[in-house]
C-alpha positions as CSV (number, residue, x, y, z in Angstrom):
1,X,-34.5,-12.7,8.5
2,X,-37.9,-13.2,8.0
3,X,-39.7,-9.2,8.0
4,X,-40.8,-8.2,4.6
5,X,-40.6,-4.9,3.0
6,X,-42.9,-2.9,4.2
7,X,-45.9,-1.7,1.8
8,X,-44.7,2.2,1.4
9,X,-41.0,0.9,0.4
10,X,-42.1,-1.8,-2.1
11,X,-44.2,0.5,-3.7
12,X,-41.4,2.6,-4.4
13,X,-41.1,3.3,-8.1
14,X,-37.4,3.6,-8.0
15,X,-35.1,6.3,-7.3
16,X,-34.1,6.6,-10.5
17,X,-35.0,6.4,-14.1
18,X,-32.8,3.3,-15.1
19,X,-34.8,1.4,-11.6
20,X,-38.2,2.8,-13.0
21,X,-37.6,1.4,-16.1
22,X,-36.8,-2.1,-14.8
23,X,-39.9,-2.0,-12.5
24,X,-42.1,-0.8,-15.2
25,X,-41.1,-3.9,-17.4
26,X,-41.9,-6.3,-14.7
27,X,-45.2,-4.9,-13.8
28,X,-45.9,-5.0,-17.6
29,X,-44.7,-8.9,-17.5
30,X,-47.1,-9.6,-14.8
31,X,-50.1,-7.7,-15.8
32,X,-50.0,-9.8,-19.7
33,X,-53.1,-12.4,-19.7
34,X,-51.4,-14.3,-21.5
35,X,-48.6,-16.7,-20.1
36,X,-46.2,-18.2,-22.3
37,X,-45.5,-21.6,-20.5
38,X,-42.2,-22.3,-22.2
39,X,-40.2,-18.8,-21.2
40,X,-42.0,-19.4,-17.7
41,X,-40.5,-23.1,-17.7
42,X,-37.0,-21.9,-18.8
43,X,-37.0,-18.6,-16.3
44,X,-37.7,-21.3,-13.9
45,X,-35.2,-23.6,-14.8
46,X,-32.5,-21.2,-15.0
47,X,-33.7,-19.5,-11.4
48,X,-32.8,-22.8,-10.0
49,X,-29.9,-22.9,-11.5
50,X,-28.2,-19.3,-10.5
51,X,-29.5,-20.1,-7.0
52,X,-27.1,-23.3,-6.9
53,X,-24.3,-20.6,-7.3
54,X,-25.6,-19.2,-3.7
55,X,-23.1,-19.7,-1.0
56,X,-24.8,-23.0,0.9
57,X,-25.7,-24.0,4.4
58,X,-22.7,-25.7,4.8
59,X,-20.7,-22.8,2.9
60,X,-22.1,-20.1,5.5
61,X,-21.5,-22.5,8.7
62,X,-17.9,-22.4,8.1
63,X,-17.8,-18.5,7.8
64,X,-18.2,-15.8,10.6
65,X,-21.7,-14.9,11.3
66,X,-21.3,-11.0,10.2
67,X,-18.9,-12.0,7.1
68,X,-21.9,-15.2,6.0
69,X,-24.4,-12.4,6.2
70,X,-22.7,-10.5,3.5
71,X,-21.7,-13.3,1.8
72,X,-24.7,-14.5,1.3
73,X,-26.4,-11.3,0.3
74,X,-23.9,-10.5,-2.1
75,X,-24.5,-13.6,-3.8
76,X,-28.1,-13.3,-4.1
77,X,-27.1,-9.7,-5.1
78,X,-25.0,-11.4,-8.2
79,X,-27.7,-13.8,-9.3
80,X,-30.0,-11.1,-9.6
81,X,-27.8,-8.4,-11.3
82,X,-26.3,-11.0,-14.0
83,X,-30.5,-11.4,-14.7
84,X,-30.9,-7.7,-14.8
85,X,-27.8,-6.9,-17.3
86,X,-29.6,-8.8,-20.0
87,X,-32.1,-5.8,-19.8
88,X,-32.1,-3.2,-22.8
89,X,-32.6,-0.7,-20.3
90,X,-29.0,-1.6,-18.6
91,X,-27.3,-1.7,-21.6
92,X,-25.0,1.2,-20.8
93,X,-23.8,0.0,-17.1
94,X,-23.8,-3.4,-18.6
95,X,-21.7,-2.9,-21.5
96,X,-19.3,-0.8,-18.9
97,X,-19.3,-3.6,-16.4
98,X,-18.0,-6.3,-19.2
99,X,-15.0,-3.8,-20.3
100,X,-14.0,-3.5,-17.2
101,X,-13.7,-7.1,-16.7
102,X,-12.7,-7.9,-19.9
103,X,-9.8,-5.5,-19.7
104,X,-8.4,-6.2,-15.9
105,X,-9.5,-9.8,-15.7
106,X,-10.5,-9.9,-11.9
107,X,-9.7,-13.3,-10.7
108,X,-6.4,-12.1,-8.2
109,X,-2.4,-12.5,-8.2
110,X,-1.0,-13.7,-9.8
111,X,-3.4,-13.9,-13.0
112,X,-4.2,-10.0,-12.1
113,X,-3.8,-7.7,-9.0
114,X,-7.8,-7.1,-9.1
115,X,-9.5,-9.6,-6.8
116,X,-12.9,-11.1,-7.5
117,X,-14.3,-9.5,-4.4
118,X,-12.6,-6.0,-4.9
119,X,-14.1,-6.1,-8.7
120,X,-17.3,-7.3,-7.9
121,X,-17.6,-4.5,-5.3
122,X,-16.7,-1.8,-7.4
123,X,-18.8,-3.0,-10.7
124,X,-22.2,-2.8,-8.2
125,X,-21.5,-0.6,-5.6
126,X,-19.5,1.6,-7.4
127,X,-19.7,2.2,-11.1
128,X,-22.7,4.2,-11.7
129,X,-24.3,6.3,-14.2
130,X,-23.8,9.8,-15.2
131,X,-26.3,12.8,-14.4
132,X,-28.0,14.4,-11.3
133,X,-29.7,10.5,-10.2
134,X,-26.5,8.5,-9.8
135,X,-27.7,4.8,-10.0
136,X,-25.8,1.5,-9.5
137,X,-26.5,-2.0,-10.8
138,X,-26.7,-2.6,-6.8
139,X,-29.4,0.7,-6.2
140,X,-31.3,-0.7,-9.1
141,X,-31.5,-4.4,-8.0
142,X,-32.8,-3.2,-4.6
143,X,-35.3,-0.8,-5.8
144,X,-36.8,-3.7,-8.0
145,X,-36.4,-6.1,-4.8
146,X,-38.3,-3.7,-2.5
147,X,-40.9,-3.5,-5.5
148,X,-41.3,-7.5,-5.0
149,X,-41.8,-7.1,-1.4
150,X,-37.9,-9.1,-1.0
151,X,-37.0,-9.7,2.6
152,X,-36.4,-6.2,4.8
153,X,-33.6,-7.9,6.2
154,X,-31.7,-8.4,2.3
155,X,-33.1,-5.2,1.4
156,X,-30.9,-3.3,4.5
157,X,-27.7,-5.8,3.7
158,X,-28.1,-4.6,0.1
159,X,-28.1,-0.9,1.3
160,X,-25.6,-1.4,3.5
161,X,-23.2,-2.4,0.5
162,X,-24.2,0.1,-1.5
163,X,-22.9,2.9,1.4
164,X,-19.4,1.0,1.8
165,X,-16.5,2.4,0.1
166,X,-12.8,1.6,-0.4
167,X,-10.6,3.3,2.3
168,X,-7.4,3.8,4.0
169,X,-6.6,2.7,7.3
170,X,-3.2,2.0,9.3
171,X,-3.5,-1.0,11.3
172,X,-3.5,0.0,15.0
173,X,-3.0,-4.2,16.4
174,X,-5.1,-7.3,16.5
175,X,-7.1,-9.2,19.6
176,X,-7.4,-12.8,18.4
177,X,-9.3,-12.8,15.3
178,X,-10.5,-9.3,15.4
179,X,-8.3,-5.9,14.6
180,X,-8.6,-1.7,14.9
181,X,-7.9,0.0,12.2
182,X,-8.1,3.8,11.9
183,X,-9.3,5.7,8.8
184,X,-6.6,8.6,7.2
185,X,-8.2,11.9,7.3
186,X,-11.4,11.2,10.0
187,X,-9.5,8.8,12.5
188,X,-12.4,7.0,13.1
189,X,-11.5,3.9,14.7
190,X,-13.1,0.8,13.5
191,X,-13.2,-2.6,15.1
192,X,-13.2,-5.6,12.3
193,X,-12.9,-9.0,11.2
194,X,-10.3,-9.5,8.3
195,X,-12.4,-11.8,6.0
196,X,-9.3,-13.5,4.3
197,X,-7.8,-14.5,7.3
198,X,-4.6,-11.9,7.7
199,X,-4.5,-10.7,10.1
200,X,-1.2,-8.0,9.3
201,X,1.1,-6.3,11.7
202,X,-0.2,-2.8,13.6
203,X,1.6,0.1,11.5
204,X,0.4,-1.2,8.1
205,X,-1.6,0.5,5.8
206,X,-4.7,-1.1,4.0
207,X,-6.4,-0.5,1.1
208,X,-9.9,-2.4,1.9
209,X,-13.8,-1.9,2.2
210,X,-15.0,-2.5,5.4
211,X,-18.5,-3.3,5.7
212,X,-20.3,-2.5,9.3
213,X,-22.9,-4.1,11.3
214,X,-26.0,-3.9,9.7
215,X,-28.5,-4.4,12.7
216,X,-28.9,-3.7,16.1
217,X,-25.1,-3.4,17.7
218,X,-25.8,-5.6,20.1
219,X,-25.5,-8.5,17.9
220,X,-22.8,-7.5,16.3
221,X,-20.1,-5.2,17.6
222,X,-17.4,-5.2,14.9
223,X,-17.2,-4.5,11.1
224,X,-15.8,-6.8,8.4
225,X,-12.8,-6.6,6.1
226,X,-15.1,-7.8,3.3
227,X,-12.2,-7.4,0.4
228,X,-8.8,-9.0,0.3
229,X,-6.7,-6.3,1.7
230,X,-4.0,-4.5,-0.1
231,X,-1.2,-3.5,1.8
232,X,0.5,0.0,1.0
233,X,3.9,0.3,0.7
234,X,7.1,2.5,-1.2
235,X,9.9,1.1,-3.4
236,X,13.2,0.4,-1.6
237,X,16.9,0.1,-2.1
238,X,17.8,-3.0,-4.1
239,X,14.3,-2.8,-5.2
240,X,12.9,-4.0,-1.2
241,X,9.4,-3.2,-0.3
242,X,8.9,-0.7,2.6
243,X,5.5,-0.3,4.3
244,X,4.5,3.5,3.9
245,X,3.8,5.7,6.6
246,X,1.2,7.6,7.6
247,X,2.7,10.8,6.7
248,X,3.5,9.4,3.0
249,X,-0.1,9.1,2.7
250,X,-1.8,12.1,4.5
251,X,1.1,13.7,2.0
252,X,-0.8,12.1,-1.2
253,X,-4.4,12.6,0.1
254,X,-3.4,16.7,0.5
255,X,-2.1,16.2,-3.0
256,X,-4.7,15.6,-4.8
257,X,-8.1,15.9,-2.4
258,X,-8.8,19.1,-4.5
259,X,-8.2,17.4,-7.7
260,X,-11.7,16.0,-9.8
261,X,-9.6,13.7,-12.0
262,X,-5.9,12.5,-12.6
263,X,-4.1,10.9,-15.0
264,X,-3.8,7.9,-13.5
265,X,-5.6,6.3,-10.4
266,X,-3.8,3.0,-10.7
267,X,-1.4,1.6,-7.6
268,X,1.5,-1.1,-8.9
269,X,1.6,-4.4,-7.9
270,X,4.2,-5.9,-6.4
271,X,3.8,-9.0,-5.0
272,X,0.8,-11.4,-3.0
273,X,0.2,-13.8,-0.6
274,X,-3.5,-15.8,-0.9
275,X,-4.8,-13.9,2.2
276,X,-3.3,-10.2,1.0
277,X,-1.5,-7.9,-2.1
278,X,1.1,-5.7,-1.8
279,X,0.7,-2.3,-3.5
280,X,3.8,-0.1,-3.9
281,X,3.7,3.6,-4.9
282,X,2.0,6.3,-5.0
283,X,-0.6,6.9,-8.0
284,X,0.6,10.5,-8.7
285,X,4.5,10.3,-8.8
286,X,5.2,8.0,-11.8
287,X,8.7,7.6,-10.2
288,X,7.3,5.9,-6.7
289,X,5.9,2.9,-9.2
290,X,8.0,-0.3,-9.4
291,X,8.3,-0.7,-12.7
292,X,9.6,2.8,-13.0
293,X,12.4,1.6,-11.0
294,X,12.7,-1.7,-13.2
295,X,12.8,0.0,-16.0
296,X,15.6,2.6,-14.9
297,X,18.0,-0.3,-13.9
298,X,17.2,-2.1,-16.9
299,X,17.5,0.5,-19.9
300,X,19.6,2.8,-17.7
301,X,16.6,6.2,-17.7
């Protein structure tokens, strides 16, 4: 990737206020006369040092082409957001970003059912602030990228992130490395490369983000599982776990696709391999969770 921005899009001032805000301070950084050597030498120092935590060479060689490509903007996305949070201006989305973390402790099974890549998604692509101009730590990073003329090329992997979303799709079979899996509610069919390896079993249901080529087709004719999937499933006699069905979850979508908020958006874990997690339940029926079940047979309710 080697276009730059182009001159209308890096002169953007942001599309929102929190982006303006962060552009403004730069451009007041660079216009000072006055350079203070020692926070130049220590921004320096510590650039070089987040860019060691950049996927390397040799990290991106052993990945597929599509699935390095994200990797390695989301990484570069990472070392510039962590920079950005320190900002008084972020404050808010910052503060709400370390709760988050500091409450579910993303790391995966069997530590906690959140996986690195599924929090890390959802605190920059995701959580956003509140009013008419919904912004993202990932919106705002860009906008200040395209205002220092970053790489096109980053600049359209970063907006291609920001459209992704978490979705649920039954598995419809695998060729070699790559599967099809069909969305609930559009049946759009999507061709992709599971980035943790599992491959799963045609019937399944996922829980995933799937991120799609971001260039021309013809380099690229598949999409990438880019989060550890979750596979769906109901609670079974003797406490088994039972894949749900399609219907079960065209039932739950009906449910509640009218509904603005619930009491509780949260899916039980149940169990994990290192390539996928089990989910069992359904977040509106208390009963469908496992440890509802666990705690009947224990305390007899």
């Amino acid at each position: 990737m080697t276009r730059k921005a182009s001159s209308k899009k890096a002169a953007s001032p942001g599309r929102g206020p929190l982006a303006r805000k962060v552009i403004a301070s730069a451009r007041q950084h660079l216009e000072q006369k006055v350079v203070d050597l020692a926070a130049w030498r220590a921004g320096k120092l510590r650039a070089a040092d987040d860019q060691r935590s950049v996927i390397s060479r040799a990290g991106l060689a052993d990945c597929d082409p599509l699935h390095g490509l994200y990797a390695y903007a989301q990484n570069q996305l990472s070392v510039l957001i962590e920079q950005m949070m320190e900002l008084p201006a972020l404050g808010k989305l910052a503060d709400a970003y370390a709760w988050a973390q500091e409450e579910y402790l993303p790391s995966g099974p069997p530590m906690s059912p959140l996986t690195t890549s599924y929090f890390t998604c959802w605190g920059f692509f995701d959580l956003c602030t509140s009013g008419a101009k919904k912004e993202t730590l990932a919106t705002i990073a860009t906008d200040f990228s395209a205002f220092q003329q970053v790489d096109e090329g980053l600049i359209t992997l970063y907006e291609t992130m920001q459209a992704s979303r978490m979705g649920v799709y039954r598995h419809e079979g695998a060729t070699g490395r790559l599967i099809v899996l069909r969305e609930l509610i559009t049946n759009e069919e999507i061709t992709a490369l599971p980035a943790s390896g599992y491959t799963g079993t045609a019937g399944e249901l996922w829980l995933a983000r799937l991120m799609p080529p971001p260039f021309d087709r013809a380099m690229f004719d598949y999409s990438v599982v880019f989060t550890t999937p979750y596979v769906l499933g109901k609670p079974g006699p003797g406490r088994a776990f039972i894949a749900a069905t399609e219907a079960d979850w065209l039932d739950y979508l009906r449910r509640n696709l009218a509904k603005t908020r619930q009491e509780t958006e949260a899916l039980a874990y149940r169990n994990h391999r290192h390539d996928v997690i089990f989910l069992e339940g359904f977040p509106d029926l208390a009963a469908s969770l496992p440890q509802a079940k666990e705690a009947q047979e224990r305390f007899g309710r």
